[in-house]
PDBQT receptor file of N, H, CA, C and O in Angstrom, charges set to zero:
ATOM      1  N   UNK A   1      21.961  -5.307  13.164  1.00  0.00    +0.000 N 
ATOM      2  CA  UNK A   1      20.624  -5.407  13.771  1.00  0.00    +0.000 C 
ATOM      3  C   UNK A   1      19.976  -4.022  13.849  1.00  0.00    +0.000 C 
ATOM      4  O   UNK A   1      20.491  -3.198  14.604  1.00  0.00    +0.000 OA
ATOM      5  N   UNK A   2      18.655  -3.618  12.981  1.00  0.00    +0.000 N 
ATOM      6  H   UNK A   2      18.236  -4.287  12.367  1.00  0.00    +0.000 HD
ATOM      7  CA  UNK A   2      17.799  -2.623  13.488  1.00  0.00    +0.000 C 
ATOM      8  C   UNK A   2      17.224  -2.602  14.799  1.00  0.00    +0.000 C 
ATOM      9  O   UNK A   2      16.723  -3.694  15.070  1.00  0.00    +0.000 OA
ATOM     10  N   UNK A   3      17.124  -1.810  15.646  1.00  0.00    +0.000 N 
ATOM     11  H   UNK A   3      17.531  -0.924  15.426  1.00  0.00    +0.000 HD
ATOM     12  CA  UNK A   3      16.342  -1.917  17.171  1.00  0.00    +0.000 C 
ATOM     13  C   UNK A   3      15.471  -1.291  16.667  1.00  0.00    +0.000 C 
ATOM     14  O   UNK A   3      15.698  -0.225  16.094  1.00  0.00    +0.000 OA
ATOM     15  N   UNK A   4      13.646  -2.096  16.825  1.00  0.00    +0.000 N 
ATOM     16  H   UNK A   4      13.462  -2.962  17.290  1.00  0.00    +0.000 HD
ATOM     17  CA  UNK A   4      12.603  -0.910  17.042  1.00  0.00    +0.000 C 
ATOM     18  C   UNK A   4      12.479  -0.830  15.149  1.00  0.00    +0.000 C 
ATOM     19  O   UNK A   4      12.702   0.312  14.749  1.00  0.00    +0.000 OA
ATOM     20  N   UNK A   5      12.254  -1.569  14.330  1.00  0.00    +0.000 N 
ATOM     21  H   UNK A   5      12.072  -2.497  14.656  1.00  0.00    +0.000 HD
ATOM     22  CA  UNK A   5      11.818  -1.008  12.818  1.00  0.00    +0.000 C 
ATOM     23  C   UNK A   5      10.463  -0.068  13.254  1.00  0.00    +0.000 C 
ATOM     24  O   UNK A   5       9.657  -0.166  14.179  1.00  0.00    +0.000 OA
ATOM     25  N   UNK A   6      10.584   0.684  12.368  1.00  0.00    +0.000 N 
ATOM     26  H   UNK A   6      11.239   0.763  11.617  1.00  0.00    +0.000 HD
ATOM     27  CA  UNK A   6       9.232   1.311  12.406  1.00  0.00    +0.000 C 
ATOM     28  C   UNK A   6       8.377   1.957  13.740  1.00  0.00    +0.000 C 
ATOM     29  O   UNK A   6       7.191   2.285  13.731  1.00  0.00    +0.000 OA
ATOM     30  N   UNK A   7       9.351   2.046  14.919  1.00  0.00    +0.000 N 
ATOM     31  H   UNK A   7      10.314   1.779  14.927  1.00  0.00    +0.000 HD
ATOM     32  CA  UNK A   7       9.056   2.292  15.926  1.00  0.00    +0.000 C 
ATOM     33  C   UNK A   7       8.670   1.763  16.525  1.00  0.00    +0.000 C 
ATOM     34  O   UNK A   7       9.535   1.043  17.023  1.00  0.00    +0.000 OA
ATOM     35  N   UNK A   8       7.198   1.475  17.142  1.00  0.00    +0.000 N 
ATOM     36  H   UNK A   8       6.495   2.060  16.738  1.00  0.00    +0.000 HD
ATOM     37  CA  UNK A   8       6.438   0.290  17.939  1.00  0.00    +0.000 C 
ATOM     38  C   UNK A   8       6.725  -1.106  17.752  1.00  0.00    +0.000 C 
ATOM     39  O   UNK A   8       6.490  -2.009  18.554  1.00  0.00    +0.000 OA
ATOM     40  N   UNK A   9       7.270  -1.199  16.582  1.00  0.00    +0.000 N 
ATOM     41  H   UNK A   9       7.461  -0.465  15.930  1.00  0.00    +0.000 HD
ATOM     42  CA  UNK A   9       7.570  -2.404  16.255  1.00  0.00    +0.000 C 
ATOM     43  C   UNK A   9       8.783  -3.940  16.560  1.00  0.00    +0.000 C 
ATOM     44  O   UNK A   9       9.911  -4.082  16.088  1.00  0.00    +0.000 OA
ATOM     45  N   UNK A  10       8.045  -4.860  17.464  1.00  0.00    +0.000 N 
ATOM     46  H   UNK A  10       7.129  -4.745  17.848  1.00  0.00    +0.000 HD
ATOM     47  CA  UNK A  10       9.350  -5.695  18.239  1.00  0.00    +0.000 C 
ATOM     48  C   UNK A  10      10.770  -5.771  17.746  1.00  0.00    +0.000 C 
ATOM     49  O   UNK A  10      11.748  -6.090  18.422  1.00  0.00    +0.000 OA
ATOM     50  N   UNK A  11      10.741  -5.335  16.104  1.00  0.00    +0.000 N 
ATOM     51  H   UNK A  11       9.947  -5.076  15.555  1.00  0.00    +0.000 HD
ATOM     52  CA  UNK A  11      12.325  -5.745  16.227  1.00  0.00    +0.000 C 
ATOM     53  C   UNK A  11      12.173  -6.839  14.403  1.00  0.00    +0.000 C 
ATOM     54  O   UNK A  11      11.242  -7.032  13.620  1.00  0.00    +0.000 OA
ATOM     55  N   UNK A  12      13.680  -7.292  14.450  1.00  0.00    +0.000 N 
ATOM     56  H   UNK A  12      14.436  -7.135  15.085  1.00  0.00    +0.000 HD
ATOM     57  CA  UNK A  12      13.842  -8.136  13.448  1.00  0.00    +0.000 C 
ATOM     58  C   UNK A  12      12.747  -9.398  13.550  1.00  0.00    +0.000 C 
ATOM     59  O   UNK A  12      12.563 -10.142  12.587  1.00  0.00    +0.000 OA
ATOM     60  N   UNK A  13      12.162  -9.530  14.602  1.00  0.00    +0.000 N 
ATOM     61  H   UNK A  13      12.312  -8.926  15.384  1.00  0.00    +0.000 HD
ATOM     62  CA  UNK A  13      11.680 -11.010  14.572  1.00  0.00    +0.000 C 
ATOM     63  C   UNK A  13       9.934 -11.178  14.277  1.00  0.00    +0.000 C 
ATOM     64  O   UNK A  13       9.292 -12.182  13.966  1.00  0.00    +0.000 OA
ATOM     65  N   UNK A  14       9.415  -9.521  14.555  1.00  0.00    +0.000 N 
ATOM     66  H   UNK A  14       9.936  -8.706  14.808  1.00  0.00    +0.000 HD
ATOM     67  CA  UNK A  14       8.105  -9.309  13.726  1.00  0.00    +0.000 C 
ATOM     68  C   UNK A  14       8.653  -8.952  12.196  1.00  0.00    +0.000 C 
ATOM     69  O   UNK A  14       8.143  -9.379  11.161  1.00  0.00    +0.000 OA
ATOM     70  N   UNK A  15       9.332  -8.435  12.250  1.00  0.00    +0.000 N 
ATOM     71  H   UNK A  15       9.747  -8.088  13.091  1.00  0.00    +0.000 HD
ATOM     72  CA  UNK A  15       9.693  -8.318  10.361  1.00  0.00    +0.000 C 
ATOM     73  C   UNK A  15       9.615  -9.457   9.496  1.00  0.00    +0.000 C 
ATOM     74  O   UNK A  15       9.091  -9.370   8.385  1.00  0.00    +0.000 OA
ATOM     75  N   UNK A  16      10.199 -10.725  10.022  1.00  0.00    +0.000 N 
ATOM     76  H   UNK A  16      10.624 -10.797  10.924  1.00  0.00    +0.000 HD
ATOM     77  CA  UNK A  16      10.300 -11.717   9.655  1.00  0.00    +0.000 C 
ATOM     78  C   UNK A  16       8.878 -12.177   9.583  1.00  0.00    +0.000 C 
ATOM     79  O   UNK A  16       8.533 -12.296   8.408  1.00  0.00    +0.000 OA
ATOM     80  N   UNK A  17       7.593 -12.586  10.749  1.00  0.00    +0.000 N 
ATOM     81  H   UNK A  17       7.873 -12.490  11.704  1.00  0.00    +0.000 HD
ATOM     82  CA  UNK A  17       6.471 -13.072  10.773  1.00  0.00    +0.000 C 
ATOM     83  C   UNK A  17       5.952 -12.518   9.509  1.00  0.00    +0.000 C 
ATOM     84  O   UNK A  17       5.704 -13.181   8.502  1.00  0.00    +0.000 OA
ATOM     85  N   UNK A  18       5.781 -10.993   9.677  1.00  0.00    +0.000 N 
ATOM     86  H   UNK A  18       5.982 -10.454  10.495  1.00  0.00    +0.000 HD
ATOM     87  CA  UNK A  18       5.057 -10.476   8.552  1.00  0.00    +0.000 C 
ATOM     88  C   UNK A  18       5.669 -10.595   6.971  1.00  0.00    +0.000 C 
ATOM     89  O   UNK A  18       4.872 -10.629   6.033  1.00  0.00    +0.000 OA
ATOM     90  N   UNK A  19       7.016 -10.651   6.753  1.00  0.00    +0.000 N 
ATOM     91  H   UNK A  19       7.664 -10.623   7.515  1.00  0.00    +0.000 HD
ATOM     92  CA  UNK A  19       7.447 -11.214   5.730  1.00  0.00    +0.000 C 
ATOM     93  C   UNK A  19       6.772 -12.379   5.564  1.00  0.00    +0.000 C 
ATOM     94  O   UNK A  19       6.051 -12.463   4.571  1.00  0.00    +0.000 OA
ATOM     95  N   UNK A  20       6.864 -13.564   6.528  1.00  0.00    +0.000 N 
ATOM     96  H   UNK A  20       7.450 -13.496   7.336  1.00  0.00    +0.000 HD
ATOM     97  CA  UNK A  20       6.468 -14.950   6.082  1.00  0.00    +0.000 C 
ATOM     98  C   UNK A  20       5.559 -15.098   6.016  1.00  0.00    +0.000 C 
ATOM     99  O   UNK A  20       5.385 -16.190   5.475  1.00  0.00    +0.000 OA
ATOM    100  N   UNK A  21       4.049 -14.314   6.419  1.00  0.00    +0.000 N 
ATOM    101  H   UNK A  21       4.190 -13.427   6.859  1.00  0.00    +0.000 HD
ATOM    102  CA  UNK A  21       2.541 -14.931   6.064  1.00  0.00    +0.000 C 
ATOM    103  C   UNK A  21       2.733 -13.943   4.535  1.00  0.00    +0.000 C 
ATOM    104  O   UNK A  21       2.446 -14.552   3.504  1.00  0.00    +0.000 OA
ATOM    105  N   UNK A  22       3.013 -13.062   4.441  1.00  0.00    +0.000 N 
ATOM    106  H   UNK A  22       3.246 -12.567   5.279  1.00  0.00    +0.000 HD
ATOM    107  CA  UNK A  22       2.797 -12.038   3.002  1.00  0.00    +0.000 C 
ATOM    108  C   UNK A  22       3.638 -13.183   2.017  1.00  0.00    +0.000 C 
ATOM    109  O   UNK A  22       3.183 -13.106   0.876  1.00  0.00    +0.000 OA
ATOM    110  N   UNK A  23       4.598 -14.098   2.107  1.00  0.00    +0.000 N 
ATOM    111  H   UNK A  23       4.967 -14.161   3.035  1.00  0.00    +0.000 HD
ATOM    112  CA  UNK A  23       5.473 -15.118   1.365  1.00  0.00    +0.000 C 
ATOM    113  C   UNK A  23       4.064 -16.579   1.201  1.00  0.00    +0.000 C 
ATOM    114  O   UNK A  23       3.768 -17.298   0.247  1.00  0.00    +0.000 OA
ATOM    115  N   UNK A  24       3.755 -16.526   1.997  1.00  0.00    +0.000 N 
ATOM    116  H   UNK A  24       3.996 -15.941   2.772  1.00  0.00    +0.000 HD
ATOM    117  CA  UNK A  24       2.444 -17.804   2.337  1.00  0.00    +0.000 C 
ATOM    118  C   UNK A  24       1.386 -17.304   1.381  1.00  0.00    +0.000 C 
ATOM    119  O   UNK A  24       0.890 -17.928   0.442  1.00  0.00    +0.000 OA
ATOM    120  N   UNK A  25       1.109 -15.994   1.804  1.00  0.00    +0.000 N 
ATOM    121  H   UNK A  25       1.512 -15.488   2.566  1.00  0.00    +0.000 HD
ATOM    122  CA  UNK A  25      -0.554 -15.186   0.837  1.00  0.00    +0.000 C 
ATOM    123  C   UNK A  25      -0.008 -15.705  -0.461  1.00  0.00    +0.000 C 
ATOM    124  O   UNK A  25      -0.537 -16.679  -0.998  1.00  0.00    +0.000 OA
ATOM    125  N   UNK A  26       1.216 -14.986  -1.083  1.00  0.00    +0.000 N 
ATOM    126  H   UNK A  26       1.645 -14.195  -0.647  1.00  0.00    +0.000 HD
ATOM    127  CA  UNK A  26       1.709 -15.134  -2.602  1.00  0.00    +0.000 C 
ATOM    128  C   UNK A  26       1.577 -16.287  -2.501  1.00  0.00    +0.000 C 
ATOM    129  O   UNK A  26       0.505 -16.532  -3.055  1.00  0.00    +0.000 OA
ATOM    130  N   UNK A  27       2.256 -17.735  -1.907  1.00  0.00    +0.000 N 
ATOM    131  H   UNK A  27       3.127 -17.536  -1.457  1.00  0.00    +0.000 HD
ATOM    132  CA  UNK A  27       2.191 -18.723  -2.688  1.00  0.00    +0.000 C 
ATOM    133  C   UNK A  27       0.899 -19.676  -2.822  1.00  0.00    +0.000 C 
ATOM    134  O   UNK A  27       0.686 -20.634  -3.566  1.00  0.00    +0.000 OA
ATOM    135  N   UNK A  28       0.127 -19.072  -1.844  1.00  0.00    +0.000 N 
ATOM    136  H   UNK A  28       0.300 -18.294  -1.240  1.00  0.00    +0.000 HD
ATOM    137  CA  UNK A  28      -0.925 -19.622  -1.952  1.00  0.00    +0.000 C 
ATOM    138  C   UNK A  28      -2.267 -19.125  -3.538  1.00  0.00    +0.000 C 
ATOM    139  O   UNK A  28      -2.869 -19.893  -4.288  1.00  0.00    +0.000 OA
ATOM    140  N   UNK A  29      -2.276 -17.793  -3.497  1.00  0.00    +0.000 N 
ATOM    141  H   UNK A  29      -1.787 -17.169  -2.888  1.00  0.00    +0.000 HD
ATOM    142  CA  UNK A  29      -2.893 -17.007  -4.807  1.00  0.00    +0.000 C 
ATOM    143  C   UNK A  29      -1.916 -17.854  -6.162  1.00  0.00    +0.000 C 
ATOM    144  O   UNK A  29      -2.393 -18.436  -7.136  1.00  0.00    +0.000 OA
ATOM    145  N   UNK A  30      -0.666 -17.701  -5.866  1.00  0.00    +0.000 N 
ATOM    146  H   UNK A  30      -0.278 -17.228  -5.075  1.00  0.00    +0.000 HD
ATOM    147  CA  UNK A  30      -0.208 -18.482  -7.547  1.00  0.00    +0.000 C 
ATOM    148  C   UNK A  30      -0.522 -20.202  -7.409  1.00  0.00    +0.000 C 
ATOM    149  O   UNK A  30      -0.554 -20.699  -8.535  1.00  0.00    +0.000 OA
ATOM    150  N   UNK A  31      -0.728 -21.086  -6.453  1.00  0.00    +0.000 N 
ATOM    151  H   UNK A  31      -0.702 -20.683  -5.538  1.00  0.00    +0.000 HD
ATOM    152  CA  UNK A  31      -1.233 -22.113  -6.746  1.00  0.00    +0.000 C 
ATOM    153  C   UNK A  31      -2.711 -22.208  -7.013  1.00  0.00    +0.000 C 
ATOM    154  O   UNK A  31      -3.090 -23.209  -7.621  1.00  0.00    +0.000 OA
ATOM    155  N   UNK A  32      -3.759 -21.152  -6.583  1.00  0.00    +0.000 N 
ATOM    156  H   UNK A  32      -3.451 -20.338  -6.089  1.00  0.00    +0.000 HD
ATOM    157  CA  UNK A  32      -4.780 -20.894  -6.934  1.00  0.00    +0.000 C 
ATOM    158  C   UNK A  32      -4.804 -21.084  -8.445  1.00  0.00    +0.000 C 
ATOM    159  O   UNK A  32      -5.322 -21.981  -9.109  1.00  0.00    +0.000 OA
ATOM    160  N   UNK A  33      -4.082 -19.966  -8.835  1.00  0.00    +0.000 N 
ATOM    161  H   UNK A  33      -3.661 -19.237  -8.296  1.00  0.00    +0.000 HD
ATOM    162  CA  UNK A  33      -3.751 -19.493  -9.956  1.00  0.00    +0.000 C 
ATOM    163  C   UNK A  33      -3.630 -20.719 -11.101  1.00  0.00    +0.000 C 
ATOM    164  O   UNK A  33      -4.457 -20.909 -11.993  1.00  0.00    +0.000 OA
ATOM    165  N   UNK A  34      -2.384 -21.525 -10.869  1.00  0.00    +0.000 N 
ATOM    166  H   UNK A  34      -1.712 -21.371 -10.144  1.00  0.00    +0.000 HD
ATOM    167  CA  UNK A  34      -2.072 -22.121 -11.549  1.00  0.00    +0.000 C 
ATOM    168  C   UNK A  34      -3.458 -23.689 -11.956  1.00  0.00    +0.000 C 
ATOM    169  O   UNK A  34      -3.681 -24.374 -12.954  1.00  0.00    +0.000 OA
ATOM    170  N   UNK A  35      -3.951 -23.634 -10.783  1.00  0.00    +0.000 N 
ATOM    171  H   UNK A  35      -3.770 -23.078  -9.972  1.00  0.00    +0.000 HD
ATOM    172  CA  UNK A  35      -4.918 -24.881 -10.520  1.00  0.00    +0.000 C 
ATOM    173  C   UNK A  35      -5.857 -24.132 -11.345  1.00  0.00    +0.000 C 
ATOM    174  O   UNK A  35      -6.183 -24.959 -12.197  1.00  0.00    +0.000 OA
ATOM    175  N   UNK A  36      -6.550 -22.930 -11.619  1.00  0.00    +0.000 N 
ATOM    176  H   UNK A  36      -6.285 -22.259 -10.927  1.00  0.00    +0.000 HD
ATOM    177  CA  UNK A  36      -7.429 -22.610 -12.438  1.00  0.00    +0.000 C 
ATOM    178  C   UNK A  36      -7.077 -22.494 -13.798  1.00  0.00    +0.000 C 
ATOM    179  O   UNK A  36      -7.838 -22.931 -14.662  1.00  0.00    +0.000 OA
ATOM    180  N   UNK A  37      -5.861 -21.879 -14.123  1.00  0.00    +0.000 N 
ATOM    181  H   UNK A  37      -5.243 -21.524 -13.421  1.00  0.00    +0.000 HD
ATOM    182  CA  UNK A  37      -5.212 -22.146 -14.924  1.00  0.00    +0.000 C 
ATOM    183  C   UNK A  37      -5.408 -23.570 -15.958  1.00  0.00    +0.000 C 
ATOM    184  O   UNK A  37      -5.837 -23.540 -17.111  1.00  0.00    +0.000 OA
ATOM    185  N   UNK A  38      -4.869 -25.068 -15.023  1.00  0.00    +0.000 N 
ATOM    186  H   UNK A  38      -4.520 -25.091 -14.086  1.00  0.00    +0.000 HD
ATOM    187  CA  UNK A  38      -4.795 -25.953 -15.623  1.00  0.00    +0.000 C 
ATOM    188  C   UNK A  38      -6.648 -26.728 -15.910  1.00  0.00    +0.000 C 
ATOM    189  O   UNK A  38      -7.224 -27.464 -16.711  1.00  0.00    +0.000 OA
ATOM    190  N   UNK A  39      -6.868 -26.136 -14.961  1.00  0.00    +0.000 N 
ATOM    191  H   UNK A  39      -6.400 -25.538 -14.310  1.00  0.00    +0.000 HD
ATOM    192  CA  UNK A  39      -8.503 -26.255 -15.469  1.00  0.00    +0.000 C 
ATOM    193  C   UNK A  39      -9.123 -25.717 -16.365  1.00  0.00    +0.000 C 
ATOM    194  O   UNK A  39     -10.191 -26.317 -16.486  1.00  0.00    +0.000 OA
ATOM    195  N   UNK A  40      -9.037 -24.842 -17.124  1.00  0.00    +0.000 N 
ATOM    196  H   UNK A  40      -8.170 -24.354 -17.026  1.00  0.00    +0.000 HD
ATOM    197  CA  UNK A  40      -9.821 -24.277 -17.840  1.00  0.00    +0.000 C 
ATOM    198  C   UNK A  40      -9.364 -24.813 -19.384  1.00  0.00    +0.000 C 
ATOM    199  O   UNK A  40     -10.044 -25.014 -20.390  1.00  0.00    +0.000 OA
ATOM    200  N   UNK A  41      -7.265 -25.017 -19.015  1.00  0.00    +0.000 N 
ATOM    201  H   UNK A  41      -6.711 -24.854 -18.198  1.00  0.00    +0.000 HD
ATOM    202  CA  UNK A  41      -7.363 -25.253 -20.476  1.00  0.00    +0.000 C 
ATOM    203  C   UNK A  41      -7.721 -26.741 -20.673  1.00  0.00    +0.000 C 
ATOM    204  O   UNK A  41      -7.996 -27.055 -21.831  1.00  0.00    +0.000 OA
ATOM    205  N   UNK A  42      -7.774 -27.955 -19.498  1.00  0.00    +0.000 N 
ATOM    206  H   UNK A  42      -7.551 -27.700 -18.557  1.00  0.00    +0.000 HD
ATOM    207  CA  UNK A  42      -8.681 -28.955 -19.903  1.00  0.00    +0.000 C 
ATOM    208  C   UNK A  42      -9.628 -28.934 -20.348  1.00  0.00    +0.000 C 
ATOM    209  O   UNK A  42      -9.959 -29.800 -21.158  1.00  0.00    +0.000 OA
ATOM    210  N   UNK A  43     -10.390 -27.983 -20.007  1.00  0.00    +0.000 N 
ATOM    211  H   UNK A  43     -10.121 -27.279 -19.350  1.00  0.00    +0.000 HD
ATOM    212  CA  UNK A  43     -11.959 -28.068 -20.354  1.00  0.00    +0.000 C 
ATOM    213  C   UNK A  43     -12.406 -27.499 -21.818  1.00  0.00    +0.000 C 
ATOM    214  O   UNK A  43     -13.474 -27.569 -22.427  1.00  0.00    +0.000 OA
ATOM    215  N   UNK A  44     -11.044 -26.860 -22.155  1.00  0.00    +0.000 N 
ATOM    216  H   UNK A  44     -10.176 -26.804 -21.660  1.00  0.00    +0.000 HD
ATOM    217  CA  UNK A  44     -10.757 -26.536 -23.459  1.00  0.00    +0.000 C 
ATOM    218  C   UNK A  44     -10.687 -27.727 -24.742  1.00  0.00    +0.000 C 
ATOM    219  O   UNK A  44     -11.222 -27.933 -25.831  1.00  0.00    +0.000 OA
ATOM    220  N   UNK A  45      -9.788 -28.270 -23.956  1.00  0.00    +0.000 N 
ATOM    221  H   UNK A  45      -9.353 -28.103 -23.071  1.00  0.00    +0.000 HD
ATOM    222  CA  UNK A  45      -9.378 -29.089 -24.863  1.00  0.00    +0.000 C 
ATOM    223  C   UNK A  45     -10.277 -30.500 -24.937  1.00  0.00    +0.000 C 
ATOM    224  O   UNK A  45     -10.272 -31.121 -26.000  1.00  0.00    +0.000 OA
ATOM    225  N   UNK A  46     -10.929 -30.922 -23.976  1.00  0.00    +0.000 N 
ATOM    226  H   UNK A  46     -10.933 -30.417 -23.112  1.00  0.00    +0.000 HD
ATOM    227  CA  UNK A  46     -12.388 -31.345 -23.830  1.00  0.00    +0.000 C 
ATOM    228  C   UNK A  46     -13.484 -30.790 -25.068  1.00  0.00    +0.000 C 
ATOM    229  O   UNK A  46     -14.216 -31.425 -25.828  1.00  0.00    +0.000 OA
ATOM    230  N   UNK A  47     -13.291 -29.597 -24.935  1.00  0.00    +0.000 N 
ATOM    231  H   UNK A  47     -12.697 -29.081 -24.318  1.00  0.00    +0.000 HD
ATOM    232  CA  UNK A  47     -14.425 -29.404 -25.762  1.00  0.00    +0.000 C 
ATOM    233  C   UNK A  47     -13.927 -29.595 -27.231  1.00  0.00    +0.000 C 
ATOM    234  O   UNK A  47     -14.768 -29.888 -28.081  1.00  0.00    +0.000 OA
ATOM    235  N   UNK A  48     -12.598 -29.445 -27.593  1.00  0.00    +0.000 N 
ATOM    236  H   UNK A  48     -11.915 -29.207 -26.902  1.00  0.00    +0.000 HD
ATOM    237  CA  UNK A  48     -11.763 -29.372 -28.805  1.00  0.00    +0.000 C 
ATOM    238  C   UNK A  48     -12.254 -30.462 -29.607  1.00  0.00    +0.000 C 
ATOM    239  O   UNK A  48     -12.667 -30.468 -30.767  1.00  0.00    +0.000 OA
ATOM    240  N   UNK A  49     -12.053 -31.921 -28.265  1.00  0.00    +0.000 N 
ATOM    241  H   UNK A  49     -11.717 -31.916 -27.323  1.00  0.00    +0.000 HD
ATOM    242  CA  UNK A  49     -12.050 -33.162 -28.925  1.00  0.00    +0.000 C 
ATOM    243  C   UNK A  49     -13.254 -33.368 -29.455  1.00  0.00    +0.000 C 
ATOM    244  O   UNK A  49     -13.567 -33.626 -30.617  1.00  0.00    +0.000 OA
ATOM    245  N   UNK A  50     -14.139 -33.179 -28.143  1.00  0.00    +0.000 N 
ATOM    246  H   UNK A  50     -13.884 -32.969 -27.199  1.00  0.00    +0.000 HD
ATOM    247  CA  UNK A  50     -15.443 -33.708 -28.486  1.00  0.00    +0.000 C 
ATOM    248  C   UNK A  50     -16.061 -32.635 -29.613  1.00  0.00    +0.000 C 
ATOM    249  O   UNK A  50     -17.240 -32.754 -29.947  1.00  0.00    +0.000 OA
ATOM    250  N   UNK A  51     -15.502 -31.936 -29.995  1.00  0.00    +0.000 N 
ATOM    251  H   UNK A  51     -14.544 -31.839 -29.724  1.00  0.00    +0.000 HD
ATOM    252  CA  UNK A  51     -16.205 -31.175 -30.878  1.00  0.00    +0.000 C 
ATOM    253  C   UNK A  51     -15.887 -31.885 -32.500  1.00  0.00    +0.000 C 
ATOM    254  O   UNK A  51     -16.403 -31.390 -33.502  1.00  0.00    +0.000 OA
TER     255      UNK A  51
């Protein structure tokens, strides 16, 4: 057990909070990601056909 990370800081159990929303940000930006992702190449391939 670290006492005190970073000085001011509560301990193992703020380390953890801030680990887990920075784990939440990432997975939230790569499902962004991936949802634009699968959109664009529909709209690709939309245009492929109808072309």
């Amino acid at each position: 057990m670290r006492a005190g990370v970073r000085g001011g800081w509560g301990g193992e159990g703020e380390v953890r909070v801030v680990v887990g929303m920075a784990v939440r940000v990432v997975v939230r930006v790569d499902v962004v990601v991936r949802v634009d992702v699968v959109v664009r190449v529909g709209t690709v391939v939309q245009v492929v056909e109808g072309a």
